[in-house]
C-alpha positions as CSV (number, residue, x, y, z in Angstrom):
1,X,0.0,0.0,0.0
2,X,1.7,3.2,-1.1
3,X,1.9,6.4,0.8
4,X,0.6,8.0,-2.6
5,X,-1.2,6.5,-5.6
6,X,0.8,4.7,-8.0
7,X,0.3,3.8,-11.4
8,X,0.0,0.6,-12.6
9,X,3.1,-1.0,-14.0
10,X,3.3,-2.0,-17.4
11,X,2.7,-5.7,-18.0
12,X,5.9,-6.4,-19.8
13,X,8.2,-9.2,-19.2
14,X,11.9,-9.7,-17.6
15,X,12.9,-7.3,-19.5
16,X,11.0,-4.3,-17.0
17,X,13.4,-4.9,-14.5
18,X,16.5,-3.2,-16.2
19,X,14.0,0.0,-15.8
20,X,13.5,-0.2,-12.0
21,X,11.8,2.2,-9.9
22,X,13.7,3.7,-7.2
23,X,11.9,3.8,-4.1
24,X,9.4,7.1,-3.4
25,X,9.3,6.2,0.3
26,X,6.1,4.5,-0.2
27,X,4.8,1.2,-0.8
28,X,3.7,-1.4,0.5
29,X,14.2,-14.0,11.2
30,X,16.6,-16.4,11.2
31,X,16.0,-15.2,14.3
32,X,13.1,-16.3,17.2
33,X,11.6,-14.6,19.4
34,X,14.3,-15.5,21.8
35,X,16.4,-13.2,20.3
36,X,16.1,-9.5,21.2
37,X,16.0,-7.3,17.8
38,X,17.9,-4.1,17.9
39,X,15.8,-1.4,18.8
40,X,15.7,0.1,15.1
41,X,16.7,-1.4,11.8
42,X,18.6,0.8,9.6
43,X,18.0,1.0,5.6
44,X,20.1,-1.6,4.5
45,X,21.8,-0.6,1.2
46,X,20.4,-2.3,-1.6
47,X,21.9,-3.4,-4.9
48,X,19.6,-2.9,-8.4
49,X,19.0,-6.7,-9.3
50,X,19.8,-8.0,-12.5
51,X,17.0,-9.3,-15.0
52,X,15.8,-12.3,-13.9
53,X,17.6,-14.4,-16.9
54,X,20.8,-13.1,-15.3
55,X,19.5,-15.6,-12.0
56,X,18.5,-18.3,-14.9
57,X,15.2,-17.5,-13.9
58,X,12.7,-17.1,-16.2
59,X,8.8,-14.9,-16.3
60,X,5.8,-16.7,-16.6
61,X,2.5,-14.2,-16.9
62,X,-0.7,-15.6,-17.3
63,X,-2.7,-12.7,-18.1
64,X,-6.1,-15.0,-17.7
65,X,-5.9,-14.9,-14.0
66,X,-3.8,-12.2,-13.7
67,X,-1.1,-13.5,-11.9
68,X,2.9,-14.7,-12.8
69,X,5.3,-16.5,-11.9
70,X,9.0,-16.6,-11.8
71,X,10.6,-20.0,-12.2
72,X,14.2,-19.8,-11.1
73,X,17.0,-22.1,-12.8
74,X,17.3,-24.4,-10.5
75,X,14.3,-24.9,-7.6
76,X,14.8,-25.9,-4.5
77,X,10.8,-26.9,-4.3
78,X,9.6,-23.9,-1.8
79,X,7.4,-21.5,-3.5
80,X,7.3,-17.9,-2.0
81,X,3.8,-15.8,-2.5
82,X,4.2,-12.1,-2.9
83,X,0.4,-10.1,-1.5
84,X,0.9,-7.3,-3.0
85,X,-0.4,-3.9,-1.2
86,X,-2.9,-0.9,-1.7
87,X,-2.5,0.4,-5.4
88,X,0.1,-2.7,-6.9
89,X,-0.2,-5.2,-8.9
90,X,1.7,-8.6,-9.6
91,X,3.9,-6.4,-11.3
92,X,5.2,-4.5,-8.7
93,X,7.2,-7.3,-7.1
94,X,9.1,-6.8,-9.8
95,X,9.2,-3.8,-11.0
96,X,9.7,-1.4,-7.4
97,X,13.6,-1.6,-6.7
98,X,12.4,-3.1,-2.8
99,X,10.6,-5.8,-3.6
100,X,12.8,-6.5,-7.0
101,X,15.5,-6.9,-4.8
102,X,14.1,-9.3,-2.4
103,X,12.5,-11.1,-5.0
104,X,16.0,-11.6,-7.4
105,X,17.9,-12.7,-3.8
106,X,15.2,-15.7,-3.7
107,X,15.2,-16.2,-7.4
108,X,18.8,-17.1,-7.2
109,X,18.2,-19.5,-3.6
110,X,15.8,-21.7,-6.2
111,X,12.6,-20.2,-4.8
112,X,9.8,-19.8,-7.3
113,X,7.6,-17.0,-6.8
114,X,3.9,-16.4,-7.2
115,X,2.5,-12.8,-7.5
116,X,-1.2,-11.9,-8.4
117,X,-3.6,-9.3,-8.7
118,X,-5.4,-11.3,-6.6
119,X,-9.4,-10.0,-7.4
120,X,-8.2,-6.0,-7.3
121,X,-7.5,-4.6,-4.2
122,X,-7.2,-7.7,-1.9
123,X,-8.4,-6.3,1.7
124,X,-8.8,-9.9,3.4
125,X,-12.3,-10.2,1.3
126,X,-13.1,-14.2,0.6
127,X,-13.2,-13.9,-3.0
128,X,-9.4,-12.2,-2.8
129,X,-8.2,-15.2,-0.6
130,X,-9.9,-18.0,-2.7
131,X,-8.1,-16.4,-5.8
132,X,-4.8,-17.0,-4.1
133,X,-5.7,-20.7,-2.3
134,X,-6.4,-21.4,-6.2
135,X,-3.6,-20.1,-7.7
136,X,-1.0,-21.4,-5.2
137,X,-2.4,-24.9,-5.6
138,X,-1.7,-24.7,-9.2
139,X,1.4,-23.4,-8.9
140,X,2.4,-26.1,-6.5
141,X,1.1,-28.9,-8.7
142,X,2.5,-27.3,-12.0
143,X,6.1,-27.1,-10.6
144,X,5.8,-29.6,-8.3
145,X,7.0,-27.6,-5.4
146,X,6.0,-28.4,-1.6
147,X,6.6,-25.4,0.8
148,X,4.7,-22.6,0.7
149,X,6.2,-19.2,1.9
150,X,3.6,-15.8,2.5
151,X,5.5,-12.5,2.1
152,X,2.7,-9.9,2.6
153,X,3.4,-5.7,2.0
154,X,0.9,-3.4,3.9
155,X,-2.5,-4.2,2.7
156,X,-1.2,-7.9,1.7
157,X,-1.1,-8.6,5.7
158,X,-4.8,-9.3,5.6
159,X,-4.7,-12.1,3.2
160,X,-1.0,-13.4,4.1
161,X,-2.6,-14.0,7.8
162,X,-5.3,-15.7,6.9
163,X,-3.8,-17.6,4.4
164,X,-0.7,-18.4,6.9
165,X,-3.6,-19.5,9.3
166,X,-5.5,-21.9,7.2
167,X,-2.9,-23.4,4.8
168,X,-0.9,-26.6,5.7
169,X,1.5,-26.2,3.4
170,X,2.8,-22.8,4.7
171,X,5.8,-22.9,6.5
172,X,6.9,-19.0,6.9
173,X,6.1,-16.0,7.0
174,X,7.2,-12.4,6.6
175,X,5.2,-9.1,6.3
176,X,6.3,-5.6,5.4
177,X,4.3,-3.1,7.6
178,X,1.4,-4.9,7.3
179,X,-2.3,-4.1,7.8
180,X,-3.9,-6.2,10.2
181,X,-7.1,-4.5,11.1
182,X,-8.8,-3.0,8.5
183,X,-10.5,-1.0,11.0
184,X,-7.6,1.5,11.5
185,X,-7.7,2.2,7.7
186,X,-9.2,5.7,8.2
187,X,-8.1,7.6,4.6
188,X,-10.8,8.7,2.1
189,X,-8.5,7.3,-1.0
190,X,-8.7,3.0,0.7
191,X,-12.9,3.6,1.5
192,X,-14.2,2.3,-2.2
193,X,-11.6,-0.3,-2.6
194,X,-12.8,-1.6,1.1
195,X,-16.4,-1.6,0.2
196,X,-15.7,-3.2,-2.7
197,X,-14.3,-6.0,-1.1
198,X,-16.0,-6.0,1.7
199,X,-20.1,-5.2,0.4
200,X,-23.1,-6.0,2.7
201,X,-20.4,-8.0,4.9
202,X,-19.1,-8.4,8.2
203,X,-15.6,-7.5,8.6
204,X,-15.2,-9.0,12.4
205,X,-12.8,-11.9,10.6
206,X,-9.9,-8.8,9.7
207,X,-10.8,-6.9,12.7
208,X,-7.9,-7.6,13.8
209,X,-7.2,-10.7,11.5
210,X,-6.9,-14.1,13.2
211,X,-3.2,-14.9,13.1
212,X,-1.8,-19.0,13.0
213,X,1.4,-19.8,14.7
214,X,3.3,-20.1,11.6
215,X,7.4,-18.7,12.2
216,X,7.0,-15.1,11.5
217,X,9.1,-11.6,10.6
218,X,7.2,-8.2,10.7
219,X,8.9,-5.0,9.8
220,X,7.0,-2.1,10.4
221,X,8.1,1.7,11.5
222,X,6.7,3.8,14.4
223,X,6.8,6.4,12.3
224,X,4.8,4.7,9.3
225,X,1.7,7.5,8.8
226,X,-0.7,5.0,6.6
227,X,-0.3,2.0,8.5
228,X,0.3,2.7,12.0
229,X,2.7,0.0,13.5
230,X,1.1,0.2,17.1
231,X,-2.3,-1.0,15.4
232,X,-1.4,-3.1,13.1
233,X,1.8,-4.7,13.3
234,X,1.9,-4.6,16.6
235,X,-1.1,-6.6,16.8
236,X,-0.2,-9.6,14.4
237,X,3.0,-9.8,16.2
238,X,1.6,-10.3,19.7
239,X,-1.4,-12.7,17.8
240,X,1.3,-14.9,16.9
241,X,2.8,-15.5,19.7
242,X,-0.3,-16.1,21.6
243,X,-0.9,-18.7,19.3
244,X,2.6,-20.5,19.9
245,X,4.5,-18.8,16.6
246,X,8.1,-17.9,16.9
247,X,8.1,-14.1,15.6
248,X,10.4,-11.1,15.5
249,X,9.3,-7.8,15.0
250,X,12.0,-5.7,13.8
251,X,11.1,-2.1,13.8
252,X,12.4,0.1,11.3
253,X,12.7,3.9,10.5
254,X,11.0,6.5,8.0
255,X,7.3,6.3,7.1
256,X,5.4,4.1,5.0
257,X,7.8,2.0,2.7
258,X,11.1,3.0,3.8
259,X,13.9,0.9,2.4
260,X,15.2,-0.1,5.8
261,X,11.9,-2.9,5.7
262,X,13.9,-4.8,2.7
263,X,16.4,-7.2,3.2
264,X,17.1,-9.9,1.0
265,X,19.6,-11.8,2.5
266,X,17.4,-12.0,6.0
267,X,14.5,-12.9,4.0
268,X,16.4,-16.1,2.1
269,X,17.8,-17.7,5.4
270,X,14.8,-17.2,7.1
271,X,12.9,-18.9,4.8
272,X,16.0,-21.9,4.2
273,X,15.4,-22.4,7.8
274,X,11.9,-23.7,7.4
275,X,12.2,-25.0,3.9
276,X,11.8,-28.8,4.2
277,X,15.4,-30.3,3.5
278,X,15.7,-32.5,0.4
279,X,12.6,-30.8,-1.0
């Protein structure tokens, strides 16, 4: 979810990553819980990612269902799912420097990756989650791959909990300043997206969101102005760990999709140290 509207990106192939987007300051462990974060995460510096046929990874867009995949050179059968935020599309995983970064980093560990559009602006609605149980099942079976990784950006937290909840197959998860109760989602601009997903419906399920006791990393700022981390990521976190999860909550600095939320490397080992070994 972006601290401003963004346009859409153009649905091209690998080919739209040598024309990243640098950050606008917008958007969207291998450590436990045992271990005590530092205080604040600083922006880690970032290196522009190469196309992914520079990984041997290759695009796969399915314009039908709106969704894509990208099928690294060698896989290492986990399959990471990208929920995209308020205002992005499939596209943006690849095409915003942040998440293009994170994305290439797994690309080369053998991770496939799923993105979608996900029926529009994806606030937790049923239809939004059915789309992605359906399209991760047919990922798995098309590629054969067995565990299932959630990495949800702002918005995205709504179906990334629910989906972490109620899928066996998930092993991990990470969440960039998610949203996890759509009840602190106050600005004009989100209110017809929400009643679009949400019409004639209760929203008690996403208010908050229930939370599984999957492994989990949150980032999220204290000075995030959209998504306020003391509502929202605050309250997955301590969710989790009511329900048994192993979570660290790294807090980070600058508002709404600061670079310091990104890191690739942190993001690959976590998500090696759940992947099932010989998979």
């Amino acid at each position: 979810m972006p601290s401003r509207p963004r346009r859409s990106a153009p649905a091209v192939a690998a080919a739209l990553l040598v024309a990243l987007l640098l950050p606008f300051g917008l958007a969207g462990c291998t450590a436990s819980s045992a271990l005590t974060p530092p205080p604040t995460r600083r922006a880690v510096a970032a290196v522009a990612p190469a196309a992914p046929r520079d990984a041997g990874g290759r695009v796969v867009d399915d314009p039908a269902t709106s969704s894509l995949v990208v099928v690294p050179k060698t896989s290492n059968g986990g399959l990471v799912v990208f929920l995209h935020g308020w205002g992005q599309t499939r596209w943006s995983l690849l095409s915003r420097h942040p998440e293009a970064t994170v994305e290439h980093a797994l690309s080369e560990a053998g991770f496939t990756l799923l993105a979608a559009n996900a029926d529009g602006e994806s606030w937790g609605d049923p239809a939004s989650v059915a789309d992605y149980r359906t399209l991760i099942a047919r990922t798995q079976a098309r590629y054969r791959l067995h565990d299932v990784f959630l990495m949800g950006e702002s918005m995205g937290g709504l179906p990334t909990m629910e989906l972490g909840r109620t899928l066996s197959d998930v092993r991990a998860i990470t969440a960039w300043f998610p949203v996890c109760d759509i009840r602190t989602m106050h600005e004009a601009r989100f209110q017809a997206s929400i009643w679009a997903s949400w019409p004639g419906r209760s929203r008690a399920a996403i208010s908050p969101v229930q939370v599984g006791n999957k492994p989990m990393i949150v980032w999220a700022s204290p000075a995030d102005t959209i998504v306020h981390a003391a509502t929202n990521a605050a309250v997955c976190v301590a969710e989790a760990k009511r329900a048994g999860a192993q979570v660290t909550y790294f807090h980070t600095t600058g508002d709404h999709g600061d670079p310091s939320n990104y890191e690739p490397a942190t993001v690959v080992q976590f998500f090696e140290k759940y992947r099932t070994p010989g998979a």
